[in-house]
C-alpha positions as CSV (number, residue, x, y, z in Angstrom):
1,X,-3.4,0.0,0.3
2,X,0.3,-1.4,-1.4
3,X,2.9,0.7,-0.8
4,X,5.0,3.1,-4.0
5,X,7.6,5.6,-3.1
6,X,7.5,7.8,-6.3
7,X,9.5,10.3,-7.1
8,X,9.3,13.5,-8.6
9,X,7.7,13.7,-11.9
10,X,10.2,14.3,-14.9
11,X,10.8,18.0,-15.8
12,X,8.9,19.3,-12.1
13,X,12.4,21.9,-12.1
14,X,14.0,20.0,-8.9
15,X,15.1,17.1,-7.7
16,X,13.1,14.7,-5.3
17,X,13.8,15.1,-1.5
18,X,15.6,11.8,-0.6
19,X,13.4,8.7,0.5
20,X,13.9,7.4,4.0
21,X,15.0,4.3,2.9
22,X,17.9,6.4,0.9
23,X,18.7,8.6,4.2
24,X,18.6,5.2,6.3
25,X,21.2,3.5,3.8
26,X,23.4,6.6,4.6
27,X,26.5,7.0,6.7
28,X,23.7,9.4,9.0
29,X,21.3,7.6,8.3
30,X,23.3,4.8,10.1
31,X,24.3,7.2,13.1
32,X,19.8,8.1,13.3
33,X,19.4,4.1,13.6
34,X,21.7,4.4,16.5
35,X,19.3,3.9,18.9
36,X,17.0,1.6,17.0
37,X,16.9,-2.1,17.8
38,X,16.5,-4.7,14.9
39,X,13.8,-7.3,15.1
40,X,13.2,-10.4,12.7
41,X,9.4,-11.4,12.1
42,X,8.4,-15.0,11.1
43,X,5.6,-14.4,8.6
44,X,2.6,-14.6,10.3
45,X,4.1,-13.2,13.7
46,X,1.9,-10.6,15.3
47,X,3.8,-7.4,16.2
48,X,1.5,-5.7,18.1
49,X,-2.1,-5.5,19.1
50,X,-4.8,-3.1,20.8
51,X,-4.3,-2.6,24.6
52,X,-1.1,-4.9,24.4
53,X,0.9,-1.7,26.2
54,X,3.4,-1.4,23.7
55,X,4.8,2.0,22.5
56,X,7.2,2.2,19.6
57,X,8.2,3.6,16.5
58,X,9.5,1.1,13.4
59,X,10.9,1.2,10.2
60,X,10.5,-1.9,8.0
61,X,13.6,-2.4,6.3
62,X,12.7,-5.3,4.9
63,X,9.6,-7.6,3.7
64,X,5.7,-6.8,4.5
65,X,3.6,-5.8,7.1
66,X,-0.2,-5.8,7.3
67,X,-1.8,-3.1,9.6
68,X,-5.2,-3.9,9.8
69,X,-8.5,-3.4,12.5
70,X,-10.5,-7.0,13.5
71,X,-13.4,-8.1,15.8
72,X,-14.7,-11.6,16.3
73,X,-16.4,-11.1,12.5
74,X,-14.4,-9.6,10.6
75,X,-11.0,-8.3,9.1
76,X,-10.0,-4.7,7.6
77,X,-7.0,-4.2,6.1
78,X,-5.9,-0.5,6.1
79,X,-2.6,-0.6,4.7
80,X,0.2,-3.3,3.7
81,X,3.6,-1.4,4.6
82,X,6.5,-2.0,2.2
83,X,10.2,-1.3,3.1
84,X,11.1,2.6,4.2
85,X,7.3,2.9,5.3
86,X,7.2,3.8,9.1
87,X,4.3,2.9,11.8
88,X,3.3,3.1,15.4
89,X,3.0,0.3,17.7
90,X,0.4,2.5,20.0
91,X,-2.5,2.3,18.1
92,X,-6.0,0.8,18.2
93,X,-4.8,-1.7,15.1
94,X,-3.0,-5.2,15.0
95,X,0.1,-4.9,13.1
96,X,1.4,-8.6,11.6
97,X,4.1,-9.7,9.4
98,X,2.7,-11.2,6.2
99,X,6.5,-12.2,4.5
100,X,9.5,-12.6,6.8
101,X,10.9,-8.9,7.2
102,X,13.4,-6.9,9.2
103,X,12.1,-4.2,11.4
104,X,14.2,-1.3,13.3
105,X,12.2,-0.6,16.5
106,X,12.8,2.8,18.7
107,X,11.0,3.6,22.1
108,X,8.6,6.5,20.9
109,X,9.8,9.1,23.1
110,X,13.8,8.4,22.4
111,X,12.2,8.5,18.4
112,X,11.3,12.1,18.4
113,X,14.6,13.2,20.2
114,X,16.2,11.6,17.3
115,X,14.2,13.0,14.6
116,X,14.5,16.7,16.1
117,X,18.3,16.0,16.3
118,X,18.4,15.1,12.3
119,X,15.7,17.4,10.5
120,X,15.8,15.4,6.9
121,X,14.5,12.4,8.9
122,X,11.7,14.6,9.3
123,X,11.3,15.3,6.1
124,X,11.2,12.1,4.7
125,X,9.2,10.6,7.4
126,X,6.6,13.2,6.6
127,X,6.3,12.3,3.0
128,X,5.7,8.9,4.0
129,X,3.5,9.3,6.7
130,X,1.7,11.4,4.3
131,X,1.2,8.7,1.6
132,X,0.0,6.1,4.3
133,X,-2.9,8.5,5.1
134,X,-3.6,9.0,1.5
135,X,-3.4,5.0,1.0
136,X,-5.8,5.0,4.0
137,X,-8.4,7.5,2.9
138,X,-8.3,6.1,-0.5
139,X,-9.0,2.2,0.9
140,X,-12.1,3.7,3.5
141,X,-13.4,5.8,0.5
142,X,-13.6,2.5,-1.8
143,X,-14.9,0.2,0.9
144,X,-18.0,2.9,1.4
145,X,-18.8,3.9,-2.4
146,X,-17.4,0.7,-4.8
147,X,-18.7,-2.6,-5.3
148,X,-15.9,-5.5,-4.3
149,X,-15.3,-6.0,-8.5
150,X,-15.0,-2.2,-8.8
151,X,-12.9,-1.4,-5.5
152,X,-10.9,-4.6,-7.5
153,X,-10.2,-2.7,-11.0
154,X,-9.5,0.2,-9.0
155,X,-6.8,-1.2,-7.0
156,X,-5.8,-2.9,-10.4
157,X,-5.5,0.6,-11.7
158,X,-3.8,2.3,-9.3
159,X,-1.2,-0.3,-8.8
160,X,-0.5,-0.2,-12.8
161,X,0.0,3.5,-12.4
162,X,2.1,3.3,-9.0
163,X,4.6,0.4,-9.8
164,X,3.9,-0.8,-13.8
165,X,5.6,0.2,-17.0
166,X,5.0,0.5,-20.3
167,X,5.3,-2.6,-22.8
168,X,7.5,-2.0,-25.1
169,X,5.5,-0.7,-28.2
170,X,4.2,-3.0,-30.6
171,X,2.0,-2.4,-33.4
172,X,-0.4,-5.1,-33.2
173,X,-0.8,-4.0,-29.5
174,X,-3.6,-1.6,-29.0
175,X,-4.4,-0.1,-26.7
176,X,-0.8,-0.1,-24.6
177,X,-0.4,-3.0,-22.4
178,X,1.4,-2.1,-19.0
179,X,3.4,-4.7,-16.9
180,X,2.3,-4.6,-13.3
181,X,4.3,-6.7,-10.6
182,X,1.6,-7.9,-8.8
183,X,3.3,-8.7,-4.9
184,X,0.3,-9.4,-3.1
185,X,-1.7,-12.8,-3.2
186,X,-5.7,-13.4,-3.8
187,X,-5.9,-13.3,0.3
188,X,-4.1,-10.3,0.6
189,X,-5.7,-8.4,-1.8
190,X,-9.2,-9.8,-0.5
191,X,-8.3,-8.7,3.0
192,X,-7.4,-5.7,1.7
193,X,-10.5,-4.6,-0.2
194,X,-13.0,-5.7,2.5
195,X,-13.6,-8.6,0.3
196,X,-14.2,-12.7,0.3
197,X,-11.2,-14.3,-1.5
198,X,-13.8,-15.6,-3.7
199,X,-15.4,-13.0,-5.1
200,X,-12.4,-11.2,-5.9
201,X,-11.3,-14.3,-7.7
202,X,-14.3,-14.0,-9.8
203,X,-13.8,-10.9,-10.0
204,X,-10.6,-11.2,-11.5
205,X,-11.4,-14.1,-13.6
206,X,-14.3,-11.4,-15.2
207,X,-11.5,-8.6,-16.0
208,X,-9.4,-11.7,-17.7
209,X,-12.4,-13.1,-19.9
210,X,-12.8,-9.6,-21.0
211,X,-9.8,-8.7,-22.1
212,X,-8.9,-6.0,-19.8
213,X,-6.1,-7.9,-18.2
214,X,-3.8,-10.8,-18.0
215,X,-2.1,-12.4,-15.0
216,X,1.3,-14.6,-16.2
217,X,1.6,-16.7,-13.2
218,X,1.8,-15.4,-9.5
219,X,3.4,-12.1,-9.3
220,X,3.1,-10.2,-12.8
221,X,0.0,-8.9,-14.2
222,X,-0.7,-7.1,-17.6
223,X,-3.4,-4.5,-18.1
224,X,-4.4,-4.8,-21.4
225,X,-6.6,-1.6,-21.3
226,X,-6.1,0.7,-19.2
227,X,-9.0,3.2,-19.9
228,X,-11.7,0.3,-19.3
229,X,-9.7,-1.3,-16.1
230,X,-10.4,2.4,-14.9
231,X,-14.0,2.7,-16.2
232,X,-14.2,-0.6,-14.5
233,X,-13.3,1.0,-11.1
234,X,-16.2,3.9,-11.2
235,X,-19.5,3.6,-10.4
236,X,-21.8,5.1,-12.6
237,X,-23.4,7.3,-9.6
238,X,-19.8,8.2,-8.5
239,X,-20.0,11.8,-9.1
240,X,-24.1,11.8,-8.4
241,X,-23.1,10.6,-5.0
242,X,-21.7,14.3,-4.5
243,X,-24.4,16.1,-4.6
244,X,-27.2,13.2,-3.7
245,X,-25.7,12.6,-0.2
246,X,-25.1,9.4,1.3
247,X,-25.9,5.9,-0.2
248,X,-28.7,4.4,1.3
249,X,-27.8,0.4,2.4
């Protein structure tokens, strides 16, 4: 799942807790990366891997990382981490760079001295630990219940919500078209969604022929329709599925 760090909704009646990447860009933020080493990653490069012995804590201060499990089959992908997301090298995953990016690397034992010793570190690392579980739960959730082209428009939809905006209004324009920057490629998004790269091209191509969205070039999408991209995403048994138990395969 792509990574948003969103803040508090207009009118909640406070102001957001800082993000990590705002504490990190501080003058303590600076003094908690003390002990952190930097490492560059060639895209591509793999960071870590199961049973490979390695036990650290990292920030990615730049670029994008793909966390994701594999046999000698097939590829998940679980999450892509963005910039201010933080992960574990000691766990049952391969972690690679998919962009060049900047990582700040601690030994995990020195990593939760220094978080005791500076308690909004704590804070913010637990709001975005807690939106990578989210992402994660989300992702297995889809993969189990949605069809690739649905798990697609859901993704779609999400992403609109996360990162898009609102064209400006216009009154030949209905419904409202958002403007979604779309940062991941057809792979990456296939790997993502437990899908071949083409059948979510297809499946794209499908949601363009209808009218429910429009790419304009590489990294910008529009969602012409919001309310069918997210009818799109929903199986028509999804809230049978309750109450029916499992799906049978």
């Amino acid at each position: 799942m792509t990574s948003a760090h969103p803040h508090a909704a207009p009118g909640s009646g406070g102001a957001s807790p800082p993000s990590l990447l705002h504490l990190l860009d501080s003058p303590e933020g600076a003094a908690f990366l003390a002990d952190f080493r930097p490492r560059d990653c060639a895209r591509g490069e793999l960071i870590s891997r199961p049973g490979d012995g390695s036990d650290s804590v990292f920030v990615v201060r730049s670029g994008r990382v793909r966390v994701y499990l594999a046999d000698e089959l097939r590829e998940v992908t679980l999450a892509f981490l963005e910039p201010g997301d933080v992960f574990s090298t000691h766990t049952p995953t391969f972690v690679m760079a998919v962009q060049p990016s900047r990582l700040a690397l601690i030994d995990t034992r020195r990593f939760s001295a220094r978080v005791a010793g500076y308690p909004p570190a704590t804070v913010a690392i637990m709001r975005v630990l807690g939106k990578l579980l989210a992402r994660t739960v989300e992702l297995v959730e889809n993969l189990v219940f949605l069809e690739a082209h649905e798990r697609l428009a859901n993704f779609l939809a999400t992403l609109a919500r996360r990162q898009g905006r609102r064209a400006p209004a216009d009154a030949t324009e209905a419904p409202e078209t958002w403007i979604v920057p779309l940062p991941f490629t057809l792979t990456d998004i296939a790997l993502m969604l437990g899908a071949s790269r083409q059948t979510i091209s297809s499946a794209f191509g499908e949601l363009e022929r209808d009218g429910i969205v429009e790419r304009r070039g590489r990294r910008e999408l529009r969602v012409l329709d919001l309310a069918r991209l997210d009818a799109r995403g929903r199986r028509e048994t999804s809230s049978a599925r309750q109450t029916s138990g499992p799906r049978r395969t």
